[in-house]
C-alpha positions as CSV (number, residue, x, y, z in Angstrom):
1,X,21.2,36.5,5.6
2,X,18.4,39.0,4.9
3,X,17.4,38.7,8.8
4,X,21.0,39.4,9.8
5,X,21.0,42.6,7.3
6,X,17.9,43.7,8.7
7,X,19.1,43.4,12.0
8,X,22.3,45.8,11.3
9,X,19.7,48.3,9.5
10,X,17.9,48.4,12.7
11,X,20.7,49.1,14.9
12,X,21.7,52.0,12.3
13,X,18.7,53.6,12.4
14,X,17.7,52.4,8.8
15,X,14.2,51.1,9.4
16,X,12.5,51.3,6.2
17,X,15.5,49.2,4.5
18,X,15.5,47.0,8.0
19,X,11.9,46.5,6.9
20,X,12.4,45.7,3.3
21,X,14.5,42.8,4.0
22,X,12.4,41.3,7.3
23,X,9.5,41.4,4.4
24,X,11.5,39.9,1.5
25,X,12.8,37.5,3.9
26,X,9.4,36.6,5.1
27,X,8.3,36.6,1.2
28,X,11.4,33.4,0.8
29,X,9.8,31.6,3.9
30,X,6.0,31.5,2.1
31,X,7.7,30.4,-1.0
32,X,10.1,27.3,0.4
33,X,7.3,26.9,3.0
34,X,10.1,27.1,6.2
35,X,7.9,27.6,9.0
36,X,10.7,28.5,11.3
37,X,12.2,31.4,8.4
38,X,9.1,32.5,8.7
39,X,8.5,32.9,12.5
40,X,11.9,34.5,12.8
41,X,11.1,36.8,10.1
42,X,7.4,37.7,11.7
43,X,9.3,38.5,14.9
44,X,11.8,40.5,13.4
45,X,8.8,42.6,11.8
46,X,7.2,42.8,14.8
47,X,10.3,44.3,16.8
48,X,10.9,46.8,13.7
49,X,7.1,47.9,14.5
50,X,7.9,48.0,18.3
51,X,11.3,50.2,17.8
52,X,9.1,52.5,15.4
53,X,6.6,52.7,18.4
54,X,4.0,51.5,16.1
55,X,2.2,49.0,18.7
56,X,-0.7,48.4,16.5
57,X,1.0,46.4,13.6
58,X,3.5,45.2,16.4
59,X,0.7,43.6,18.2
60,X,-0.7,41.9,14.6
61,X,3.2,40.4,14.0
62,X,3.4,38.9,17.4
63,X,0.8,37.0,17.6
64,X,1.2,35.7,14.6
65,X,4.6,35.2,15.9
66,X,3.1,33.3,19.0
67,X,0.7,31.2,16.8
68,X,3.4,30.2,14.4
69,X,6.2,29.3,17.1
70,X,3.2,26.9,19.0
71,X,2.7,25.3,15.9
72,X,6.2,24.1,15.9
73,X,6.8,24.3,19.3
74,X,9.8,26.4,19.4
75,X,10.1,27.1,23.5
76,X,13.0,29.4,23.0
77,X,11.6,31.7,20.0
78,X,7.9,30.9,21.6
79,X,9.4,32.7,24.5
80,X,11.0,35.6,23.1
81,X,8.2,36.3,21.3
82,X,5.9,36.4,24.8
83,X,8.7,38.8,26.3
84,X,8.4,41.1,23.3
85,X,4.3,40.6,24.1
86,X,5.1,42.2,27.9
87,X,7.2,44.8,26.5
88,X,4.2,45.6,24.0
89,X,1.3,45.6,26.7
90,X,3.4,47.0,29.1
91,X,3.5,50.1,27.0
92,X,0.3,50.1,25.6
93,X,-0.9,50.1,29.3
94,X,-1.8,47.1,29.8
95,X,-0.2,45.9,32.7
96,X,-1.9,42.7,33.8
97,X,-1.8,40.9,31.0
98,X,2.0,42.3,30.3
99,X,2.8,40.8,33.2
100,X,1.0,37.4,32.4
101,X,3.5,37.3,29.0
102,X,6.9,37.5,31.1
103,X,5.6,34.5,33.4
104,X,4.6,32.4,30.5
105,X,7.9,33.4,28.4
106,X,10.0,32.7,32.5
107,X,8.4,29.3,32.2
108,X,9.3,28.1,28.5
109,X,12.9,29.9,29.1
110,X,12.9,27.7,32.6
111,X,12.3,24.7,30.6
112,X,14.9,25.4,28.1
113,X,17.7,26.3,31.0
114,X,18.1,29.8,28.6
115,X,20.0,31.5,31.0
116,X,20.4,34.9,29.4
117,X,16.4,35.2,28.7
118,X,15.7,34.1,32.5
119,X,18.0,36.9,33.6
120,X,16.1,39.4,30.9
121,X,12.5,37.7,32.1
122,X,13.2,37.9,35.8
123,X,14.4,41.3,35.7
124,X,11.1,42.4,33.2
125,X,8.8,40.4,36.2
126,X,10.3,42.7,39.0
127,X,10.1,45.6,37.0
128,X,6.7,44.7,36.6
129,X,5.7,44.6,39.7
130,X,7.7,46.9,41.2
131,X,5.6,49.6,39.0
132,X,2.3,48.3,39.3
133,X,2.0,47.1,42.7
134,X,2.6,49.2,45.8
135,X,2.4,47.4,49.4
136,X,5.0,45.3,51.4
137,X,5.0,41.9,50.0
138,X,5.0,43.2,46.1
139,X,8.4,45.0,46.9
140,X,9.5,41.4,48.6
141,X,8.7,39.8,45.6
142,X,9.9,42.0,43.4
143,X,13.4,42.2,44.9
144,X,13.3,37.6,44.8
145,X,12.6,38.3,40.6
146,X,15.4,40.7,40.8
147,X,17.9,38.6,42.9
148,X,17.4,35.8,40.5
149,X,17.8,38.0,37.4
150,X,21.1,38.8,39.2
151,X,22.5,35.3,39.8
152,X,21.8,34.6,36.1
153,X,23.6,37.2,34.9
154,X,26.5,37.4,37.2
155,X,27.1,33.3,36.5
156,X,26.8,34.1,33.2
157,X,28.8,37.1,32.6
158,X,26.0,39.5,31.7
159,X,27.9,42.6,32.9
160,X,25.4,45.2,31.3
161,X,22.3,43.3,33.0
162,X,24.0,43.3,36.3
163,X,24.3,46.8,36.3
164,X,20.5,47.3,35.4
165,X,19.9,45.1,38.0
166,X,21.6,47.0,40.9
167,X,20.3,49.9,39.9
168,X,16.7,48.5,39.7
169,X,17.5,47.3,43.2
170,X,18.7,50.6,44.6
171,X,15.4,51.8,43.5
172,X,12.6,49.4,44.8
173,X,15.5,49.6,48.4
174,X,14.4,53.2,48.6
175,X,11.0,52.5,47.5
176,X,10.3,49.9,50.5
177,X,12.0,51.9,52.8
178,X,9.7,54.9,52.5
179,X,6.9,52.6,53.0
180,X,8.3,51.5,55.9
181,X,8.5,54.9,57.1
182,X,5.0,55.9,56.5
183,X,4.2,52.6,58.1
184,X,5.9,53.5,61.4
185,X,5.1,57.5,61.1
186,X,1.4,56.1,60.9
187,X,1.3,53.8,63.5
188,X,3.1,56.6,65.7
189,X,0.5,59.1,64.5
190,X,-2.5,56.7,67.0
């Protein structure tokens, strides 16, 4: 119940209540020793650090995060917690190993058939390299990511993700074309 509270605090913009209940939550979880109340509750600190752009403690919660979901082998939570990882190196400019987070998260979310996440995974893997990596087959790869972030969330109904997706598309479309272009202009240009 605390989590859920926090939860609502966050989405109201109340983050130092948000984080009073994630802590007094995670306080509960040391105390009945529930390792799972306790992952959920480390991840839900972590995410109030992220929306507060404080990547530091962010980084400290979700590893711990990471470590705690291992130890009880929690695929599904496991892999949220590595997509939150990507999110957090991607921004902290770490790029490589952002991108290392999403494949490991698109492989646990594989094995658990978690639909939704794959959509959210795929489409944070083309993003990923769409951004980072600029020759012809990166686009290509990007845009088999994005297809399959599409099929997920068209089969499953995800209207707000298939909208991010076309629009993604759009972009890395335009993207590829201009390096086509420059491709031909500078073959032409011999």
């Amino acid at each position: 119940a605390l989590i859920n509270l926090s939860t609502v605090l966050s989405q109201q913009k109340q983050y130092y209540e948000d984080l009073k209940y994630c802590r007094r939550a995670l306080d509960i979880s040391y105390k009945i020793k529930d390792k799972t109340i306790e992952a959920i509750s480390v991840q839900s600190i972590a995410n109030h650090f992220m929306i507060r752009l404080q990547y530091d403690s962010a980084e400290v919660y979700l590893l711990k995060s990471i470590s705690i979901c291992e130890e009880l082998n929690d695929k599904n939570r496991l892999a949220e917690s590595y997509n939150s990882a990507g999110v957090l190196f991607y921004r902290t400019g770490r790029s490589t190993i952002a991108l290392e987070q999403h494949f490991k998260a698109l492989e646990l979310f594989r094995q658990t058939n978690n639909q939704i996440q794959l959509a959210n995974t795929y489409y944070n893997i083309s993003s990923l390299i769409y951004k980072f990596r600029h020759n012809k087959s990166d686009y290509i790869k990007a845009l088999e990511y994005l297809d399959s972030s599409l099929y997920c969330s068209k089969i499953n109904n995800y209207i707000e993700s298939v909208s991010d997706n076309y629009l993604l598309k759009s972009t890395i479309l335009t993207s590829f074309s201009e390096l086509e272009s420059l491709s031909l202009n500078e073959k032409l240009n011999l």
